[in-house]
C-alpha positions in Angstrom: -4.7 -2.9 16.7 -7.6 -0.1 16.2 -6.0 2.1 13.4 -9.0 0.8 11.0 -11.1 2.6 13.7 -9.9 6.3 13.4 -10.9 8.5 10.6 -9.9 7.1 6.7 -6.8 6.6 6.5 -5.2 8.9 9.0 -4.3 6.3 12.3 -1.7 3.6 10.6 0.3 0.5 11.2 4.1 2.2 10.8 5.8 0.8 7.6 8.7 -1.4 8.5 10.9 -0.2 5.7 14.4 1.1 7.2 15.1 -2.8 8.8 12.6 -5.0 7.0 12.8 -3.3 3.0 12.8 -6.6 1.4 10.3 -8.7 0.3 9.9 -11.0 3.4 9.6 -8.1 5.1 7.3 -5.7 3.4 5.2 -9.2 2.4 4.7 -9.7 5.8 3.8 -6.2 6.7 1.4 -6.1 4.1 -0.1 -9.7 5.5 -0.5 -7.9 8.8 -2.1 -4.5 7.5 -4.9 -6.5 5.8 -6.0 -7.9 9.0 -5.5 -5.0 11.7 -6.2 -2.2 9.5 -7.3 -1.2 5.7 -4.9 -2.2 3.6 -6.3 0.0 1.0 -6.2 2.9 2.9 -2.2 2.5 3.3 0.1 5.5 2.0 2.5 3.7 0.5 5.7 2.9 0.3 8.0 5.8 2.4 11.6 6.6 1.6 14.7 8.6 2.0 14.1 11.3 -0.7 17.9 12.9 -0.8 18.9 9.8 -2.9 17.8 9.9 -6.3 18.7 5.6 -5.7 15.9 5.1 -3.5 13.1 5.8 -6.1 13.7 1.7 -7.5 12.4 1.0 -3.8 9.1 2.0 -4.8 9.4 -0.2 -7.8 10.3 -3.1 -5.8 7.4 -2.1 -3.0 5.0 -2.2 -5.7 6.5 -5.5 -7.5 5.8 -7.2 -3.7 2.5 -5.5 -3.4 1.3 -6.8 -6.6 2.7 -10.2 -5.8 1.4 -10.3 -2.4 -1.9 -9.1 -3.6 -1.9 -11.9 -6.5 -1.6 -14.7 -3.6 -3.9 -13.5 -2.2 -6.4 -14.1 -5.1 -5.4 -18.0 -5.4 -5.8 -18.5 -2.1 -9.8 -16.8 -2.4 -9.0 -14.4 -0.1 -9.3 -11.1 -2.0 -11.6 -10.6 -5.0 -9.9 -11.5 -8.4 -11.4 -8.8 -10.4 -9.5 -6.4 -12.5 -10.3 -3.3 -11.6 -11.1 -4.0 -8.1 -7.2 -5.0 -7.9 -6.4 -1.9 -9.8 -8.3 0.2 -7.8 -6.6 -1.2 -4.3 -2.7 -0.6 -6.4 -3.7 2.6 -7.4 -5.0 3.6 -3.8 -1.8 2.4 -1.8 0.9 3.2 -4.8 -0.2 6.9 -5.1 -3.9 7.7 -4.7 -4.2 7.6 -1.0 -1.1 10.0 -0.4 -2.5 12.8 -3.1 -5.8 13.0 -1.1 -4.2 13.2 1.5 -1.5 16.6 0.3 -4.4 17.2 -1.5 -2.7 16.5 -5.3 -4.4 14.8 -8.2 -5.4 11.1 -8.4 -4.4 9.0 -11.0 -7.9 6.9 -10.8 -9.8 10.0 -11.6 -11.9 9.6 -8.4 -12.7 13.0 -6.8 -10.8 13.8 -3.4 
């Protein structure tokens, strides 16, 4: 895999969403993205915006991301600080998408 070798953020791993939405799934992908690419340069979580039902997918993404993330800290392999945690949720749950269509950030950090 050489999507961490293109420019920020713009080659990616596809999301598995459509087949593997659940948390095995999106756990795994998010296992694989931290080792073949950045995994806090991801977009996020992608949906089917006609159905107003989708939107608690993002919740749950973000639920698994969090949880996935949190193992990840006991096990030593990410940093266990606060706001470097924050800053990688942020990034993947909203930030990295609004640079990208050129919107806002939530973190405040310029685009």
């Amino acid at each position: 895999m050489l999507s961490g070798s293109f420019m920020q953020g713009r080659v990616q791993i596809g999301a598995p969403w459509w087949w593997n939405d659940h948390f095995r799934g999106i756990y795994d992908w998010l296992d694989a993205a931290m080792y073949y690419s950045v995994l806090s340069e991801f977009f996020g979580f992608t949906t089917d915006s006609r159905c107003i039902l989708s939107l608690s997918r993002h919740d749950y993404f973000r639920r698994v991301l969090c949880s996935f993330l949190s193992d990840k800290v006991r096990s030593g392999e990410l940093n266990g600080k606060f706001d470097v945690l924050a800053e990688i949720i942020y990034a993947v749950c909203h930030d990295n998408a609004a640079r990208f269509l050129g919107l806002p950030c939530k973190s405040g950090k310029p685009q």
